[in-house]
Backbone as XML, in Angstrom:
<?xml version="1.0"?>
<chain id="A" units="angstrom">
  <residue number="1" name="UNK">
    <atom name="N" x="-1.275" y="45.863" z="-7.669"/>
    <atom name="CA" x="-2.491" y="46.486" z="-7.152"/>
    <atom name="C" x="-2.131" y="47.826" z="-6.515"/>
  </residue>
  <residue number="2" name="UNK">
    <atom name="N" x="-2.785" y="48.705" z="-7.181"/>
    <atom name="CA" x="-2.704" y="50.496" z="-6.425"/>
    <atom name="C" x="-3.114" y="50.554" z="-4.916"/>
  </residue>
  <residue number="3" name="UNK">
    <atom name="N" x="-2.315" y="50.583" z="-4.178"/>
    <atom name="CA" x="-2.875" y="50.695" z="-2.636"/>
    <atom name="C" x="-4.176" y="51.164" z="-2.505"/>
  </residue>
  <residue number="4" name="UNK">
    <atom name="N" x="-5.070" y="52.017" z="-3.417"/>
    <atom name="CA" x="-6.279" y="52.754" z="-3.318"/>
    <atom name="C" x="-7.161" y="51.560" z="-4.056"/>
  </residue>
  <residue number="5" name="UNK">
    <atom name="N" x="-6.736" y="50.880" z="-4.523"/>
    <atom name="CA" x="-7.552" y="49.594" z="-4.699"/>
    <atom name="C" x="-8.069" y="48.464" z="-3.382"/>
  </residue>
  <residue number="6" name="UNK">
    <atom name="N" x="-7.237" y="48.755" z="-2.459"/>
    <atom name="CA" x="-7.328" y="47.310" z="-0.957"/>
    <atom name="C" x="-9.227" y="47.772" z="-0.709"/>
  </residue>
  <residue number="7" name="UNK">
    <atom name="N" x="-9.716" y="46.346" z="-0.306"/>
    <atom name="CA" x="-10.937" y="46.589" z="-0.107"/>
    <atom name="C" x="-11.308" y="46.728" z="1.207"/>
  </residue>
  <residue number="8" name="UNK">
    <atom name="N" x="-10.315" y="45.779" z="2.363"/>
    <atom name="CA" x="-10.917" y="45.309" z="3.534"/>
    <atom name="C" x="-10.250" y="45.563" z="4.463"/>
  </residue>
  <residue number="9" name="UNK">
    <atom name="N" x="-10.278" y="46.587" z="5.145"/>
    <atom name="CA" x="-9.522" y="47.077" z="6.014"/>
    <atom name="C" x="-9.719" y="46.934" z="7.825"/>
  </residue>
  <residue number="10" name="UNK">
    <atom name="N" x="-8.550" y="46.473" z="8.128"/>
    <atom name="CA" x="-9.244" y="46.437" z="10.042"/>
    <atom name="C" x="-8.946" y="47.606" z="10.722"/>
  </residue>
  <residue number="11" name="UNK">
    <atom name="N" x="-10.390" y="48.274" z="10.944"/>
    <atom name="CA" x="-10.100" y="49.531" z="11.807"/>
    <atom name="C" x="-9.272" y="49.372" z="13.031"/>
  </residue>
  <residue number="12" name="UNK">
    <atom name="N" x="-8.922" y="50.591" z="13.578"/>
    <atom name="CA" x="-8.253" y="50.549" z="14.377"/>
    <atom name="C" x="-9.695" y="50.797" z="16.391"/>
  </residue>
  <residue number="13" name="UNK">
    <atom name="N" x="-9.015" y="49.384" z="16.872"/>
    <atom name="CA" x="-9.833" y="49.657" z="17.831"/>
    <atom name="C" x="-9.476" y="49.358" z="19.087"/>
  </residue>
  <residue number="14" name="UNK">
    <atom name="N" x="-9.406" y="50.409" z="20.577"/>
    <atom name="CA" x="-8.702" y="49.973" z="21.437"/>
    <atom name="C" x="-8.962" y="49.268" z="21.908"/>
  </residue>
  <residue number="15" name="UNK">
    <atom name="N" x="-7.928" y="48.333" z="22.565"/>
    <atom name="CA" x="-8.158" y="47.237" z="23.308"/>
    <atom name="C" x="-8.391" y="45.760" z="22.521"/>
  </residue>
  <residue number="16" name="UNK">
    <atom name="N" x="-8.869" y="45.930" z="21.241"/>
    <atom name="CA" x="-8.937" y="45.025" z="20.359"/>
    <atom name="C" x="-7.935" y="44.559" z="19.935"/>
  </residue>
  <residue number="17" name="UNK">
    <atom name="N" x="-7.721" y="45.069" z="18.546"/>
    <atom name="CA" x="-6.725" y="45.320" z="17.292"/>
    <atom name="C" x="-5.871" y="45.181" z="17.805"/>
  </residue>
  <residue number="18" name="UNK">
    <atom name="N" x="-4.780" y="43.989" z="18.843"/>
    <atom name="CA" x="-3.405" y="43.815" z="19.160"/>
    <atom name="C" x="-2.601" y="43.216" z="18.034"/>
  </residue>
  <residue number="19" name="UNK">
    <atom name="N" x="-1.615" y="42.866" z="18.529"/>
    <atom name="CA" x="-0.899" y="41.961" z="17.456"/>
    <atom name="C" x="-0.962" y="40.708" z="16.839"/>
  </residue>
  <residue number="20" name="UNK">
    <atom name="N" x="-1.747" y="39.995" z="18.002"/>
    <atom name="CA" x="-2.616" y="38.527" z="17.457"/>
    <atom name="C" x="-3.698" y="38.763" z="16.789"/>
  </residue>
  <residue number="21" name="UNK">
    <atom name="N" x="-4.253" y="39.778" z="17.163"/>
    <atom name="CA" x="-5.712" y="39.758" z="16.700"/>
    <atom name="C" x="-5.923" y="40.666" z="15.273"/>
  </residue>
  <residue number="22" name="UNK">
    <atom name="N" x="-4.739" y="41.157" z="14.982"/>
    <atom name="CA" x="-4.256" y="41.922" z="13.750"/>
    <atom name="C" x="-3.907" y="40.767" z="12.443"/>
  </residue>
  <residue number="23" name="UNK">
    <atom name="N" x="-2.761" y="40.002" z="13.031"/>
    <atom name="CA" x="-2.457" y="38.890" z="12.511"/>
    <atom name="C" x="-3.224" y="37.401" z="11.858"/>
  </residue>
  <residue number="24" name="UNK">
    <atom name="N" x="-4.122" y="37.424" z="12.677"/>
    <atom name="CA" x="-5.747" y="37.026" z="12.348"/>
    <atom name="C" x="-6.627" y="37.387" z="11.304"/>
  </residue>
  <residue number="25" name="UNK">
    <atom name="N" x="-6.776" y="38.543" z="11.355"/>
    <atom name="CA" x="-7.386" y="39.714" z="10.757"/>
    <atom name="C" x="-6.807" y="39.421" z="9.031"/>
  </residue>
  <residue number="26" name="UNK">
    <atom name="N" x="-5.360" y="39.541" z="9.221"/>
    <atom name="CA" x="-4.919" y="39.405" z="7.719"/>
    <atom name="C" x="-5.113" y="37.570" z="7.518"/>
  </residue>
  <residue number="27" name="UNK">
    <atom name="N" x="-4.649" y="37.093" z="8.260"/>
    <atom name="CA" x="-4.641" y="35.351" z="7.604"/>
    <atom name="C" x="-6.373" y="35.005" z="7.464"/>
  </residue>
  <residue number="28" name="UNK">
    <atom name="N" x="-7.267" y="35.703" z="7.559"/>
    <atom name="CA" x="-8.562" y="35.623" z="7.272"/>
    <atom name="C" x="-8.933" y="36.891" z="6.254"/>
  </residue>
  <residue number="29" name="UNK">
    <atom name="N" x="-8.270" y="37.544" z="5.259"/>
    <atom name="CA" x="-8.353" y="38.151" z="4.440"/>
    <atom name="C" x="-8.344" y="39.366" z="4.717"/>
  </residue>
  <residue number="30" name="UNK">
    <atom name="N" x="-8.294" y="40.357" z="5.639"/>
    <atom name="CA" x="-7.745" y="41.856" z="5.429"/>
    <atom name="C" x="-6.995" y="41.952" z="4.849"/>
  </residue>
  <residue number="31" name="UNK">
    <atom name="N" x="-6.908" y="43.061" z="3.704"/>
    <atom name="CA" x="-5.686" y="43.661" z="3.002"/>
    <atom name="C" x="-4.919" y="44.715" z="3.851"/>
  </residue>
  <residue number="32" name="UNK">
    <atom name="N" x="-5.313" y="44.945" z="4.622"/>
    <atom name="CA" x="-4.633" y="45.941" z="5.802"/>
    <atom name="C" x="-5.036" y="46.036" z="7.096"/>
  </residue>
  <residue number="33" name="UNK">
    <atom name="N" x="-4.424" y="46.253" z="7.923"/>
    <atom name="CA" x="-4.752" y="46.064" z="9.577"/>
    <atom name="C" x="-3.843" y="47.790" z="9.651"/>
  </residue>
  <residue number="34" name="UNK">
    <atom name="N" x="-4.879" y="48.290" z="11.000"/>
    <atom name="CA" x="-4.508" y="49.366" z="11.969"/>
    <atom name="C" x="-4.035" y="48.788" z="13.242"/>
  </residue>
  <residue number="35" name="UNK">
    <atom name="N" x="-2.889" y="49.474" z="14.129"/>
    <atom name="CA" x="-2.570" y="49.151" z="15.520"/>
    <atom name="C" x="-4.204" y="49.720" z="16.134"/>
  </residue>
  <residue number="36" name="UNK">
    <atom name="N" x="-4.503" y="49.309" z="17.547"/>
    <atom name="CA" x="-5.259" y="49.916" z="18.870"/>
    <atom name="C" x="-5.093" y="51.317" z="19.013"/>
  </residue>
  <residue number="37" name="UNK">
    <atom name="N" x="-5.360" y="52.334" z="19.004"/>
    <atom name="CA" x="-4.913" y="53.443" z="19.490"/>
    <atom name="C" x="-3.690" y="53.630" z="20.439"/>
  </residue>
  <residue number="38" name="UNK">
    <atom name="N" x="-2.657" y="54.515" z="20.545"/>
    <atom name="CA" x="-1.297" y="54.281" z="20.722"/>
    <atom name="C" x="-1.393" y="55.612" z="21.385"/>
  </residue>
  <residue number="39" name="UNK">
    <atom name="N" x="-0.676" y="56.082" z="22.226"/>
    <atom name="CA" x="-0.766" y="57.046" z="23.006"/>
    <atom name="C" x="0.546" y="57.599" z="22.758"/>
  </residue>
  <residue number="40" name="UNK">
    <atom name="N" x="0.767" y="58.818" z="22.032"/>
    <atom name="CA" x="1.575" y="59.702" z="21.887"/>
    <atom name="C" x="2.674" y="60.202" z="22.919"/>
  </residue>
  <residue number="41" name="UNK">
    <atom name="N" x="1.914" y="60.444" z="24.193"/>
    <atom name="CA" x="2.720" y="60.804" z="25.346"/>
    <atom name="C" x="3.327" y="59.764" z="25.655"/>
  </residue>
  <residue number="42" name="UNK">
    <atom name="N" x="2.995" y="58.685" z="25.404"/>
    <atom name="CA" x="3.160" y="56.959" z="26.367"/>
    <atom name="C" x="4.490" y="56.668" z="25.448"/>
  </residue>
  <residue number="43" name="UNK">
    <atom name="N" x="4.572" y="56.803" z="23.962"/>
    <atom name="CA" x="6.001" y="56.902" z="23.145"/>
    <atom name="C" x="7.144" y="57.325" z="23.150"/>
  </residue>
  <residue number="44" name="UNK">
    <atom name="N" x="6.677" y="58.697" z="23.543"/>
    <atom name="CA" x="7.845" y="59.651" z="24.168"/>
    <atom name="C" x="8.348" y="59.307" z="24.978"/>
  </residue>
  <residue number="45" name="UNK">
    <atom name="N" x="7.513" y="59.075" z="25.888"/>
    <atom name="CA" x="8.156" y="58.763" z="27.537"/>
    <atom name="C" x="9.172" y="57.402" z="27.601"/>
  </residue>
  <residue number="46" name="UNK">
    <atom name="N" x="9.205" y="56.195" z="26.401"/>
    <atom name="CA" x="9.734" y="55.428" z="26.195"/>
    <atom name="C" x="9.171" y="54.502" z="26.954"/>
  </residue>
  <residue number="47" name="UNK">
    <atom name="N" x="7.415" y="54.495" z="26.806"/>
    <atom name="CA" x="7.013" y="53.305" z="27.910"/>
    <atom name="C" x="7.037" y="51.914" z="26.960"/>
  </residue>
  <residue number="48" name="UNK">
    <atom name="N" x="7.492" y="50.818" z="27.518"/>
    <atom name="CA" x="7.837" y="49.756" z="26.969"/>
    <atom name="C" x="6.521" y="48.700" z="26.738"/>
  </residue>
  <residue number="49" name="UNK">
    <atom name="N" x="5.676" y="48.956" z="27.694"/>
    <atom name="CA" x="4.359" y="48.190" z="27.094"/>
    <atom name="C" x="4.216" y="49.038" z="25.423"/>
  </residue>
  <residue number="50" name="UNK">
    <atom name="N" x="3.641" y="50.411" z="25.728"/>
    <atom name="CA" x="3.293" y="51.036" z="24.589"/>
    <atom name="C" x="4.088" y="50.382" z="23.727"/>
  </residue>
  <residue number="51" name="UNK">
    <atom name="N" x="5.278" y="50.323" z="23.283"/>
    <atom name="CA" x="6.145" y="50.114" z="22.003"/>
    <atom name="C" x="5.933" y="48.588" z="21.582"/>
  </residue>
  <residue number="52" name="UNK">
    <atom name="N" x="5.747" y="47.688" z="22.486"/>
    <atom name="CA" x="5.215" y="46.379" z="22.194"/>
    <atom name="C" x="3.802" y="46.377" z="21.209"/>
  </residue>
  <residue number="53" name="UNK">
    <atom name="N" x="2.911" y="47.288" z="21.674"/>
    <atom name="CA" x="1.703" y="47.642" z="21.105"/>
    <atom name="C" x="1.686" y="47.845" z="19.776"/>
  </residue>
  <residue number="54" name="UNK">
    <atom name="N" x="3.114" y="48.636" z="19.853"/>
    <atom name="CA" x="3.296" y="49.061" z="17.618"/>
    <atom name="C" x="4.019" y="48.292" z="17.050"/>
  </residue>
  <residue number="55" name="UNK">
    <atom name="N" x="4.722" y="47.283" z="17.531"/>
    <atom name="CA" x="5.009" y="46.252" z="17.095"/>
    <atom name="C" x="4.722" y="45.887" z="15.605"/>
  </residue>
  <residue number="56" name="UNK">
    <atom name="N" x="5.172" y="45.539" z="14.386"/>
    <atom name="CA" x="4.677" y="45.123" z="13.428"/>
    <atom name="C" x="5.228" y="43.734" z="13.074"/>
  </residue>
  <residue number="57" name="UNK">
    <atom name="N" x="4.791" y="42.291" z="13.350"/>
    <atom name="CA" x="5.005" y="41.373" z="12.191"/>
    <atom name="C" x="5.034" y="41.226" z="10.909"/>
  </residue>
  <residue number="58" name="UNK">
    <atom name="N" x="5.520" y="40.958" z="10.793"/>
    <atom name="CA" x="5.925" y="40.077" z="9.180"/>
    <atom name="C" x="4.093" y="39.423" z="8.923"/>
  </residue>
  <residue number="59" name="UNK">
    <atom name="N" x="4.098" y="38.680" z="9.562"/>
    <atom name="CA" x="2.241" y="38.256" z="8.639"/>
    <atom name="C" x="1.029" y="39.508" z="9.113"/>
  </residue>
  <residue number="60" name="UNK">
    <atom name="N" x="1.709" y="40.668" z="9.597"/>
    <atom name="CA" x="0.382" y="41.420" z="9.644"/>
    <atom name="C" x="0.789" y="42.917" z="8.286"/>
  </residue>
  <residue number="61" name="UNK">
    <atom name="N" x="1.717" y="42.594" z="7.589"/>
    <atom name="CA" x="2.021" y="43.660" z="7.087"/>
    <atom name="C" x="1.298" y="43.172" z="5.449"/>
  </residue>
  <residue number="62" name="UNK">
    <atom name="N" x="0.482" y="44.408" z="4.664"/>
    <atom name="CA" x="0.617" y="46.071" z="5.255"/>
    <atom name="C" x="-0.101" y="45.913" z="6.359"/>
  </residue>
  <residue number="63" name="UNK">
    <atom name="N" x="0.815" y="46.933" z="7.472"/>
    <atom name="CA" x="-0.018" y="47.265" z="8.792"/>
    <atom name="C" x="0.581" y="49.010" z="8.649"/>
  </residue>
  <residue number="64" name="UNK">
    <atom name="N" x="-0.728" y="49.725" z="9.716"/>
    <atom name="CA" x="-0.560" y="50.804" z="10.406"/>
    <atom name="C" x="-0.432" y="51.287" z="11.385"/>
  </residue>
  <residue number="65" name="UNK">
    <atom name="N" x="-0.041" y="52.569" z="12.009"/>
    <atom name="CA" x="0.206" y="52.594" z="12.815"/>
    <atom name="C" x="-0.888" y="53.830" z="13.318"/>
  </residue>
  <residue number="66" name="UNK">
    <atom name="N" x="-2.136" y="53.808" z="14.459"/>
    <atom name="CA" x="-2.610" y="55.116" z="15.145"/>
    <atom name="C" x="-2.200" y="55.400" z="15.786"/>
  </residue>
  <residue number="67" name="UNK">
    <atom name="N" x="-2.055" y="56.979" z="16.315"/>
    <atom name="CA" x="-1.614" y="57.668" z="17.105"/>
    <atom name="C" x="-2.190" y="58.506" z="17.836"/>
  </residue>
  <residue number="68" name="UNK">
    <atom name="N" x="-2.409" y="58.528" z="19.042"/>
    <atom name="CA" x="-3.331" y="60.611" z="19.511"/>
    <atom name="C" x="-2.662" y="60.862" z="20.716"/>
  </residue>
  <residue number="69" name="UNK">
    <atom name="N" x="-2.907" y="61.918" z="20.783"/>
    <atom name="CA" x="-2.358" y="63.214" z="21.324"/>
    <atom name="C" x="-3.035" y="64.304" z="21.472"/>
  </residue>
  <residue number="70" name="UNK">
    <atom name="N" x="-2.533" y="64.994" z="22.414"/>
    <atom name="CA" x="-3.127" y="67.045" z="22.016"/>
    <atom name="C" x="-2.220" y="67.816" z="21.995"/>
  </residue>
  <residue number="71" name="UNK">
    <atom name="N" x="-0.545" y="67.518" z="21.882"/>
    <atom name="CA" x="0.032" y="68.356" z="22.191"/>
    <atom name="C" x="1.252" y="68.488" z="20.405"/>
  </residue>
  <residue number="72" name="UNK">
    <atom name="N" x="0.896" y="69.244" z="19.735"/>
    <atom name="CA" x="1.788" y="69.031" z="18.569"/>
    <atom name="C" x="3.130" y="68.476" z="18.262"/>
  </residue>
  <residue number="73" name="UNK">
    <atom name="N" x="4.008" y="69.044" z="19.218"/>
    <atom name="CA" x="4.710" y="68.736" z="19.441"/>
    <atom name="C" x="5.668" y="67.323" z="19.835"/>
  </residue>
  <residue number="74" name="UNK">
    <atom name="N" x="4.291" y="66.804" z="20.650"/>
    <atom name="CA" x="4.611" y="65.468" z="21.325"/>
    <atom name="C" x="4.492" y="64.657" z="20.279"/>
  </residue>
  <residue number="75" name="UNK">
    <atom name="N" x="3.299" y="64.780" z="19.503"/>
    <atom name="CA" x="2.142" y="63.806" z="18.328"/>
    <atom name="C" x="3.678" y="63.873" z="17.021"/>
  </residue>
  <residue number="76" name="UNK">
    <atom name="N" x="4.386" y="64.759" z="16.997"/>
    <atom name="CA" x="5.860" y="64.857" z="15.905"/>
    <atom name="C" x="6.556" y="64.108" z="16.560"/>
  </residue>
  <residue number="77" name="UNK">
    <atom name="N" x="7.005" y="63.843" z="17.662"/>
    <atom name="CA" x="7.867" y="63.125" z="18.190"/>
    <atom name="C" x="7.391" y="61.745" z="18.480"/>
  </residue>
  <residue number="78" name="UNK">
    <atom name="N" x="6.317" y="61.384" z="18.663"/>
    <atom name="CA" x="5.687" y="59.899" z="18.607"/>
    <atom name="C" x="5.693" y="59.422" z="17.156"/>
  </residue>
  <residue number="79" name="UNK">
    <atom name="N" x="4.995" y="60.238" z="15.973"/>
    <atom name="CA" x="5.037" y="60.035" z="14.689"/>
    <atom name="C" x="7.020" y="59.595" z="14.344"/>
  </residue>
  <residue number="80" name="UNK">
    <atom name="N" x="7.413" y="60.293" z="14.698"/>
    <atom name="CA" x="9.055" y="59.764" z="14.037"/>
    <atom name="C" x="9.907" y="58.417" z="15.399"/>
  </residue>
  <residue number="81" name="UNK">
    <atom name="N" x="9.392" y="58.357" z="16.282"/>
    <atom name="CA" x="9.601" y="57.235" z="17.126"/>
    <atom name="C" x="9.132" y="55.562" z="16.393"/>
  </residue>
  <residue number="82" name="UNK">
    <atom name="N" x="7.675" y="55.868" z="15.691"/>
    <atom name="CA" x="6.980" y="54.797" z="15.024"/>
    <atom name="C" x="7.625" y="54.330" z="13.606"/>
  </residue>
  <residue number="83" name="UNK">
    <atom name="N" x="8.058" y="55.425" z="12.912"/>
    <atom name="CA" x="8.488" y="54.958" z="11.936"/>
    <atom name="C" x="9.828" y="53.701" z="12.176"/>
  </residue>
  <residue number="84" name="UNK">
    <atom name="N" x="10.387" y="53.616" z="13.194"/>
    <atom name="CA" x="11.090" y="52.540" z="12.831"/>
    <atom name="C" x="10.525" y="51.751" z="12.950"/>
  </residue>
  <residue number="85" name="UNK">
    <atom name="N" x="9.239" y="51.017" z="12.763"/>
    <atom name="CA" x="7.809" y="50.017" z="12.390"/>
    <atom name="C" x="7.915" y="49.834" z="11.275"/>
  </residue>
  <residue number="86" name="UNK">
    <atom name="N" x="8.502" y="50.403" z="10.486"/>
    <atom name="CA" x="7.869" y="50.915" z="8.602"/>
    <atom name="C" x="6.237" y="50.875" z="8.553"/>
  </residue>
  <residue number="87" name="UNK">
    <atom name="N" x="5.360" y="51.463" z="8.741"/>
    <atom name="CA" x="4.131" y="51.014" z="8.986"/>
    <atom name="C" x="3.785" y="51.613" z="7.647"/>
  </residue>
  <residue number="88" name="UNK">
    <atom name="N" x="2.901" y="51.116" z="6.715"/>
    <atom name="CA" x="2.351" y="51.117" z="5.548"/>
    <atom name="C" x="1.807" y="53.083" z="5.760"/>
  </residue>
  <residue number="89" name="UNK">
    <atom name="N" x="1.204" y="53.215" z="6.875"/>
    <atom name="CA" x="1.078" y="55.115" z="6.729"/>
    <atom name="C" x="0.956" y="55.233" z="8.826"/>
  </residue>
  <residue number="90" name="UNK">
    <atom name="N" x="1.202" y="56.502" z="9.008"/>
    <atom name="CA" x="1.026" y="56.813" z="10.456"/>
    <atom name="C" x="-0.343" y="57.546" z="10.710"/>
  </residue>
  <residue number="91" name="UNK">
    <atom name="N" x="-1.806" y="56.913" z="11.223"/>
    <atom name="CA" x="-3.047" y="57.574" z="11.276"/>
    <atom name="C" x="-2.881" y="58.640" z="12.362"/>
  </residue>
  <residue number="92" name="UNK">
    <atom name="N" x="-3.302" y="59.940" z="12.215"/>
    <atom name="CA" x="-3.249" y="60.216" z="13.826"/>
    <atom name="C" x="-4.992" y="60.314" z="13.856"/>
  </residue>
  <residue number="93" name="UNK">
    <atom name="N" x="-4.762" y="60.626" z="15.222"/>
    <atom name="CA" x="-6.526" y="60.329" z="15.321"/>
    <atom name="C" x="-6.471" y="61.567" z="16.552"/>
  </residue>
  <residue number="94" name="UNK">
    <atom name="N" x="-7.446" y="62.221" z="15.778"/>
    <atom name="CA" x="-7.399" y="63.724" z="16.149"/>
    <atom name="C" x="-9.069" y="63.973" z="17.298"/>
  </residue>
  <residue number="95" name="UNK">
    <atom name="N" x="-9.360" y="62.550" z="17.878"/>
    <atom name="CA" x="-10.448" y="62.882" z="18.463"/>
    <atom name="C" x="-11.583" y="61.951" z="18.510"/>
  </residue>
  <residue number="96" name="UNK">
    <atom name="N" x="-11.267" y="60.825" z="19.302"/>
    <atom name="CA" x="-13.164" y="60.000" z="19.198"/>
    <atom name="C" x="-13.701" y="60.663" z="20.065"/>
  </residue>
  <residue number="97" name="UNK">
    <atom name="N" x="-14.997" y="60.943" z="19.490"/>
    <atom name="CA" x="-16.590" y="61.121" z="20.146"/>
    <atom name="C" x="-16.137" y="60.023" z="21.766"/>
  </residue>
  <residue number="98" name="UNK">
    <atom name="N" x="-16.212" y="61.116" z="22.172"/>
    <atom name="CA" x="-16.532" y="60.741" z="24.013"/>
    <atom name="C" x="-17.556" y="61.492" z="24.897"/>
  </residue>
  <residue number="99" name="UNK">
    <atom name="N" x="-17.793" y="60.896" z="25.964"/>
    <atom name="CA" x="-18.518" y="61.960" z="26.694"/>
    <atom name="C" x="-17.717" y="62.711" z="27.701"/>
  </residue>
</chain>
């Protein structure tokens, strides 16, 4: 199956989308799961909750990994911190609608 074929995807949502609830997600039929939103600065800094957060199991894979940031620089250095996840692709997320 062409990866551009998967039908059912679990957005990525904070506070939600953890690692149980990812894992779920696929043993009830997602073809792919997103991490919670992941904080770029929080990677760098080597905060140890954060890195628990990107965590990838074995029954949630393919999984992804989101990311945000504002600072380019930082958002390159969080992006190559994650890859040792292997995460199926790295989303960055360039901005939710807030007030």
């Amino acid at each position: 199956m062409n990866q551009l074929d998967k039908k059912l995807i679990l957005a990525p949502m904070a506070g939600f989308s953890d690692q149980p609830f990812r894992r779920l997600a696929r043993a009830f039929g997602a073809d792919e799961v997103v991490t919670e939103l992941i904080s770029a600065d929080a990677l760098v800094r080597n905060n140890k909750k954060t890195f628990g957060m990107v965590a990838i199991h074995e029954d949630e894979r393919p999984a992804s990994i989101q990311i945000f940031g504002s600072e380019p620089s930082v958002m390159a250095e969080a992006a190559k911190r994650v890859e040792q996840f292997n995460p199926l692709f790295i989303d960055i997320n360039m901005g939710c609608p807030a007030r």
